[in-house]
C-alpha positions as a Markdown table, in Angstrom:
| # | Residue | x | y | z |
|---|---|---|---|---|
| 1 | Unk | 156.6 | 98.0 | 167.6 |
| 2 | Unk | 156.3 | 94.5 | 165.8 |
| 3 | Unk | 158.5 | 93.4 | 163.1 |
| 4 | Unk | 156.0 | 91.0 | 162.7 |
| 5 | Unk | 153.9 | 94.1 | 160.2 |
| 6 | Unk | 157.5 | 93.8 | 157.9 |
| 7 | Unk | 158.2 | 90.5 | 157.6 |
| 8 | Unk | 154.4 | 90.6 | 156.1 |
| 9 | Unk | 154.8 | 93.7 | 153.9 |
| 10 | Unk | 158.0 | 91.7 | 152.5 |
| 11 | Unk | 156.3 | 88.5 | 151.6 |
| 12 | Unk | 153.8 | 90.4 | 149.6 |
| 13 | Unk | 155.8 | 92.5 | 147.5 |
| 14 | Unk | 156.6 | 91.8 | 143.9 |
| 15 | Unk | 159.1 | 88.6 | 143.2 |
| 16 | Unk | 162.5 | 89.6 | 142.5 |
| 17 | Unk | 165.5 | 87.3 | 143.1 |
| 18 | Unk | 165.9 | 89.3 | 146.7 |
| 19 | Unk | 162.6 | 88.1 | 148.0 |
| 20 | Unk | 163.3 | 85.1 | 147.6 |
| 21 | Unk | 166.4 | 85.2 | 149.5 |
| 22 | Unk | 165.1 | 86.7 | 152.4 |
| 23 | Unk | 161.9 | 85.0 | 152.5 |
| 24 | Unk | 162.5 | 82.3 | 155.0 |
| 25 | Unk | 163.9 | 84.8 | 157.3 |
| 26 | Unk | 160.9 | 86.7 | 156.9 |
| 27 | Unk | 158.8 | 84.2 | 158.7 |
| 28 | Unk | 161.6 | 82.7 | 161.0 |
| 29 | Unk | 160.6 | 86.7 | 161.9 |
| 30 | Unk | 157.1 | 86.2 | 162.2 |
| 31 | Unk | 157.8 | 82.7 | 164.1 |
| 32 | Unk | 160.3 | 84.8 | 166.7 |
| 33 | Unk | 158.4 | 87.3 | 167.6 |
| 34 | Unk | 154.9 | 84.4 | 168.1 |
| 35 | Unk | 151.9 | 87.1 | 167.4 |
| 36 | Unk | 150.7 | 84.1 | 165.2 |
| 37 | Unk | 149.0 | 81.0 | 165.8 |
| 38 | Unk | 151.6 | 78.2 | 164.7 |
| 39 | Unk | 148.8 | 77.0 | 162.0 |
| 40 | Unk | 149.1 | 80.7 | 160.7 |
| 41 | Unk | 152.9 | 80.4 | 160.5 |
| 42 | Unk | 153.2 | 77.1 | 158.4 |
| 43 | Unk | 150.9 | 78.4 | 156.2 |
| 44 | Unk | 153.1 | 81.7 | 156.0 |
| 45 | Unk | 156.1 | 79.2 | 155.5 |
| 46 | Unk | 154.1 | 77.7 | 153.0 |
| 47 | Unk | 153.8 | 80.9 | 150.8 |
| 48 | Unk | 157.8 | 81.4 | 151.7 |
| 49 | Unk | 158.5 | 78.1 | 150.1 |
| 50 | Unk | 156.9 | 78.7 | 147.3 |
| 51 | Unk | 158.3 | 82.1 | 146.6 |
| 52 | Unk | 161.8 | 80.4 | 147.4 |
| 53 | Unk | 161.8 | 77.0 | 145.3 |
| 54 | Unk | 159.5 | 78.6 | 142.4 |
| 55 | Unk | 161.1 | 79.8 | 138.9 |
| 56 | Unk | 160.9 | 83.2 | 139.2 |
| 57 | Unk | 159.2 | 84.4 | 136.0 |
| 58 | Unk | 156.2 | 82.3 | 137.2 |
| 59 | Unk | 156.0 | 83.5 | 140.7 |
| 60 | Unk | 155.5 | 87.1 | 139.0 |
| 61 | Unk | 153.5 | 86.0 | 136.1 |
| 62 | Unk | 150.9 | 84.6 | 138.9 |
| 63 | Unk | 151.8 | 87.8 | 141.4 |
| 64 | Unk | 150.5 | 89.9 | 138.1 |
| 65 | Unk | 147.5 | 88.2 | 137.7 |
| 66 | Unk | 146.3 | 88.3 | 140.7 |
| 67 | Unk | 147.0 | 92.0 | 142.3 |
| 68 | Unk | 147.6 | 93.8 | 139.2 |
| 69 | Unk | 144.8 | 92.4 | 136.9 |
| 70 | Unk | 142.0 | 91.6 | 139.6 |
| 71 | Unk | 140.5 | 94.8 | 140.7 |
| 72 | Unk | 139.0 | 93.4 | 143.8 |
| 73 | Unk | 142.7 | 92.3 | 144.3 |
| 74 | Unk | 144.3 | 95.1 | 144.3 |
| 75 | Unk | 147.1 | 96.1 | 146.9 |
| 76 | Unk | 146.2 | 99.9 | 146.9 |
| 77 | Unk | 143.8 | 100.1 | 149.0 |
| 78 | Unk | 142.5 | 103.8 | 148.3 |
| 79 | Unk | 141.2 | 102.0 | 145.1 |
| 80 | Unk | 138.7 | 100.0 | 147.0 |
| 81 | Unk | 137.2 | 103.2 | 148.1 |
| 82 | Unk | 138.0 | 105.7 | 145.6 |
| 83 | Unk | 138.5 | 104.3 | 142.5 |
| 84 | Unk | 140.6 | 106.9 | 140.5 |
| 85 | Unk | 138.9 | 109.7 | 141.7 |
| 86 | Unk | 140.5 | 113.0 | 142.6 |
| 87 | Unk | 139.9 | 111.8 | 146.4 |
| 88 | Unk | 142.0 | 109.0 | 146.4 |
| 89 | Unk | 144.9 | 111.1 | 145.3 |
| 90 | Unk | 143.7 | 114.1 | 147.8 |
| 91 | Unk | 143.9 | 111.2 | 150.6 |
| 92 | Unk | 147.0 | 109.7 | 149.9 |
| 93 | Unk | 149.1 | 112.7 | 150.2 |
| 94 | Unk | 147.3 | 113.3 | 153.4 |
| 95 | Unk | 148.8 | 109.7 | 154.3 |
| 96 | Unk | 151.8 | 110.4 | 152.8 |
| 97 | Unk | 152.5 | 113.1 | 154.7 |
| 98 | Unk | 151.6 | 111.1 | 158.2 |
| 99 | Unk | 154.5 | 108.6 | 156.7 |
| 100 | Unk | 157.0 | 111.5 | 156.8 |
| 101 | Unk | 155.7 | 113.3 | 160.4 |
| 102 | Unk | 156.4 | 109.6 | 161.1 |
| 103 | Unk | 159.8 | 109.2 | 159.5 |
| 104 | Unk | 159.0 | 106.6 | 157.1 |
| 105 | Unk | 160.4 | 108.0 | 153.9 |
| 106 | Unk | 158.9 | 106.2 | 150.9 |
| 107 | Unk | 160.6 | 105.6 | 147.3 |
| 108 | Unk | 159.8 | 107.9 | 144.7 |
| 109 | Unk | 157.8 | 104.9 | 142.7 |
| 110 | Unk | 155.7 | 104.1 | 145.8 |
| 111 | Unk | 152.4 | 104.9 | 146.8 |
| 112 | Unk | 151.5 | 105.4 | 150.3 |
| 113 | Unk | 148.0 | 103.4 | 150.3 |
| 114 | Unk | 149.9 | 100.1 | 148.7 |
| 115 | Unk | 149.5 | 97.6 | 151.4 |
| 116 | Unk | 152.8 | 96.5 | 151.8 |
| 117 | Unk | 153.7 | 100.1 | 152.5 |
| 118 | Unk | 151.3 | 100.4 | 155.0 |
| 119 | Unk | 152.2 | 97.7 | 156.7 |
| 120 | Unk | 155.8 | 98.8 | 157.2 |
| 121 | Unk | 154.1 | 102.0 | 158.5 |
| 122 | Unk | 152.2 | 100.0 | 161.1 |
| 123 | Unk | 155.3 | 98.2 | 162.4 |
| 124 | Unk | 156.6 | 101.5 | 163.5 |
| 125 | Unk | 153.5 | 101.9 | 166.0 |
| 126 | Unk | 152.9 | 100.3 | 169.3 |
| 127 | Unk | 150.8 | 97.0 | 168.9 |
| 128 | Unk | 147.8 | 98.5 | 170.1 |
| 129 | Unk | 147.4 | 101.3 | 167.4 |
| 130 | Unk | 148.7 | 98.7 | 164.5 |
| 131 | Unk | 146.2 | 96.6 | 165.5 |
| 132 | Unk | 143.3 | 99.4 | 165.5 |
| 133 | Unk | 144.1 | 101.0 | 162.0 |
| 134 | Unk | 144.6 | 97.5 | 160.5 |
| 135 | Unk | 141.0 | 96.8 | 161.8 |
| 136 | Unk | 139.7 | 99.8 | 159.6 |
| 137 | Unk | 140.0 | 97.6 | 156.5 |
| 138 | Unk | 139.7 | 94.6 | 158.0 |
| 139 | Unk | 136.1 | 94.3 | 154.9 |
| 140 | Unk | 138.6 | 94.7 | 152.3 |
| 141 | Unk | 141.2 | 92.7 | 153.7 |
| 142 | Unk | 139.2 | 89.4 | 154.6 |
| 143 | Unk | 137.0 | 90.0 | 151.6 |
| 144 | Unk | 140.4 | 89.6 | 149.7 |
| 145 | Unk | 141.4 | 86.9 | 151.2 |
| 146 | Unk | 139.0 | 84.8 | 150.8 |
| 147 | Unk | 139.5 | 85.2 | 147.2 |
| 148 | Unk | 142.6 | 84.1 | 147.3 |
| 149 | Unk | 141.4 | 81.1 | 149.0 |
| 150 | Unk | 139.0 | 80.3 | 146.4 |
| 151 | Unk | 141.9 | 80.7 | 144.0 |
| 152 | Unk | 144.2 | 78.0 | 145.7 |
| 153 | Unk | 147.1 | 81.1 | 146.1 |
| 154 | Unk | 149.3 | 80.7 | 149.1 |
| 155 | Unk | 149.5 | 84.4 | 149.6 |
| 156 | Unk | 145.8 | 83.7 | 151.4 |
| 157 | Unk | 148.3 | 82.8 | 154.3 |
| 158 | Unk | 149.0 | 86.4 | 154.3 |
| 159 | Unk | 145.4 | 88.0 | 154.8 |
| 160 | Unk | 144.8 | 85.3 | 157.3 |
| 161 | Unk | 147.6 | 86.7 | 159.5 |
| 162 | Unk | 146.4 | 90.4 | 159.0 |
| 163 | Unk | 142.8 | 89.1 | 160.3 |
| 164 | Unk | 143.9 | 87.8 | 163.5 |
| 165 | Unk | 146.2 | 91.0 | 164.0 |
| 166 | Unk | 143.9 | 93.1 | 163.6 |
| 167 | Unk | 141.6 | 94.6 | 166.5 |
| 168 | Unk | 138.5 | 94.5 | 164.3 |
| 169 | Unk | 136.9 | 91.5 | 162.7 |
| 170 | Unk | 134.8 | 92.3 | 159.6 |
| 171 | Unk | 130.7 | 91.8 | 159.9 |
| 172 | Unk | 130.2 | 88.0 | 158.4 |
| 173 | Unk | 127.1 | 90.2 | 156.9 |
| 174 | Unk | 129.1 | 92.4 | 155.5 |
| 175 | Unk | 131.7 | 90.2 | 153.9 |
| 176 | Unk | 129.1 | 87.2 | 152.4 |
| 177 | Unk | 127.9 | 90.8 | 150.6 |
| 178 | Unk | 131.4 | 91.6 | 149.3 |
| 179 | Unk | 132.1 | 88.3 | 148.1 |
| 180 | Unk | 128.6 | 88.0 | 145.8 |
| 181 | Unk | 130.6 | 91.0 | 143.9 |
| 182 | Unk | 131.6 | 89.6 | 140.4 |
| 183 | Unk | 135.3 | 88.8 | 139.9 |
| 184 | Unk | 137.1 | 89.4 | 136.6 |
| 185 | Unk | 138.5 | 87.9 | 134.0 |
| 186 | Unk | 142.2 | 89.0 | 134.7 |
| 187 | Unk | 142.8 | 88.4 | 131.2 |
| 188 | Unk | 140.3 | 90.2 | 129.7 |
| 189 | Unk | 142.8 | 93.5 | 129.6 |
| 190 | Unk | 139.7 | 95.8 | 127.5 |
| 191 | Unk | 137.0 | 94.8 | 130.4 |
| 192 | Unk | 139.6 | 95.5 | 133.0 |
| 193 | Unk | 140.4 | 99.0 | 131.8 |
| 194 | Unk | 136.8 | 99.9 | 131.5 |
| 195 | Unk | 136.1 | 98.6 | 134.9 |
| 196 | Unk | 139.0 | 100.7 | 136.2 |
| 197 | Unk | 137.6 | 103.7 | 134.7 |
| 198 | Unk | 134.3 | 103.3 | 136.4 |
| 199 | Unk | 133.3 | 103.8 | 139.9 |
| 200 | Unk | 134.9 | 102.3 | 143.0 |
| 201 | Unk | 134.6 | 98.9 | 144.3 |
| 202 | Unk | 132.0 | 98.7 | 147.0 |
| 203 | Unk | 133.7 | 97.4 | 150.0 |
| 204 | Unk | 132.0 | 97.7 | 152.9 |
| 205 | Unk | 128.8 | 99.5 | 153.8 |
| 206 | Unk | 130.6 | 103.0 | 153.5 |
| 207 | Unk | 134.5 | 104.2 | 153.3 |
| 208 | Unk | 135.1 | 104.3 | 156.8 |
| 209 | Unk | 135.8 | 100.1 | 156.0 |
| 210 | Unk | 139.5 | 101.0 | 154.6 |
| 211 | Unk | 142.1 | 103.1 | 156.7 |
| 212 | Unk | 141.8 | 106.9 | 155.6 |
| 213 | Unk | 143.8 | 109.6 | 156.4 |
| 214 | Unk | 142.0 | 111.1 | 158.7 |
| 215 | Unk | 141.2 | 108.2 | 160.8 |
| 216 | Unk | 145.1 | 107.7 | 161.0 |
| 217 | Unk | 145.6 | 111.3 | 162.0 |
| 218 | Unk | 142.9 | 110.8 | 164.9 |
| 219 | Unk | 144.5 | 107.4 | 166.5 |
| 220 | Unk | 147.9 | 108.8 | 166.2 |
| 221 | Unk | 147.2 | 112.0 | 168.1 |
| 222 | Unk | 145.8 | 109.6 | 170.9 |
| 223 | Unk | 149.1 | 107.7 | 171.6 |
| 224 | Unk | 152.5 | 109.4 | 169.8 |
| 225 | Unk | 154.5 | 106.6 | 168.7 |
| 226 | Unk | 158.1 | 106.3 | 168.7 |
| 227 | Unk | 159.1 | 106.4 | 164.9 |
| 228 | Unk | 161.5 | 104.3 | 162.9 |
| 229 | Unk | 163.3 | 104.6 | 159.5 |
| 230 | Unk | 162.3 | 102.4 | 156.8 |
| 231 | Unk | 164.8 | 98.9 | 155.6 |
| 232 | Unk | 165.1 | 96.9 | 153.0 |
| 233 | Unk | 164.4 | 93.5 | 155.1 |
| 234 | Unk | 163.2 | 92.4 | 158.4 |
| 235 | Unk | 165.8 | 93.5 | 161.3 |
């Protein structure tokens, strides 16, 4: 089990005054436990800086803008693949569900396919199944960020980490494709609602490209993991 999945779900979670307390001892986390290439970690320290030394209404301003107003942004990653279709809420109380068998017990404002969620799931596995589901989305995940990069946002430092823990690099094919996808206007608030409305994002050349339920189900059978309950902060 790596903390190394928590100290990541913490740094990209909303602002609040708490993050930014615990931030530097979120990668000092990261640093310990040396999954990441030191480049990878000053560029995480980078983003923990930021979130530190930052007034906070503008860190959340910007967090807003880019997770909650940029579709192909978006933290949840059933949206990627099923928009707000019936399916995505049939497979994330499937997931849901694997989070309890598992003993992570989520809030009652949570939902189980938001990635910092998932990611404190994953540091309750042994490395080698973290590493495989995280590889399922590994499209979505280096599709977003290379947004990010293209944006100038340090939380890039964050998806860059996720690509080199992951088991499963995404086809350059495949991402090129993603990233030809028009981005929006996060501040076009009519477009964006009629683009939610509409079908899913594309990401990948089918679903199997983001972690679903039952693909979790499958790779946990294989190995049963020893489970953990959730905190509030890297431990």
């Amino acid at each position: 089990m790596a903390r190394t999945y928590k100290a990541l779900a913490l740094l990209l979670t909303y602002p609040n005054r708490e993050l930014q307390a615990f931030a530097p001892e979120a990668v000092a986390v990261i640093e310990a436990e040396a999954m990441l290439s030191k480049p990878l970690v000053q560029a995480l320290r980078k983003l923990a800086a930021e979130i530190t030394g930052d007034d906070i209404y503008d860190l959340q301003e910007r967090y807003t803008e880019l997770f909650d107003r940029t579709r192909s942004l978006s933290l949840n990653l059933y949206e990627h693949v099923h928009g707000e279709s019936r399916d995505r809420g049939e497979a994330m109380v499937a997931l849901l569900e694997l989070y309890r068998a598992q003993g992570l017990d989520l809030a009652a404002n949570e939902l189980p396919d938001f990635l910092p969620v998932f990611l404190e799931f994953l540091s309750t596995l042994s490395d080698r199944q973290a590493a495989s589901l995280l590889g399922e989305a590994s499209h979505v995940l280096e599709a977003m960020g290379e947004r990010l990069k293209t944006r100038g946002s340090a939380y890039r430092a964050v998806f860059g980490a996720l690509a080199r823990l992951a088991d499963t690099q995404a086809d350059p094919g495949v991402l090129a494709a993603l990233l030809r996808e028009p981005e929006e206007n996060p501040n076009d608030l009519e477009a964006l609602d009629k683009a939610w409305a509409e079908t899913a994002v594309t990401f990948g050349p089918s679903d199997s490209d983001c972690p679903k339920a039952s693909a979790l189900v499958e790779a946990m059978t294989a190995e049963p993991p020893r489970a953990s309950r959730r905190a509030g902060a890297p431990a």
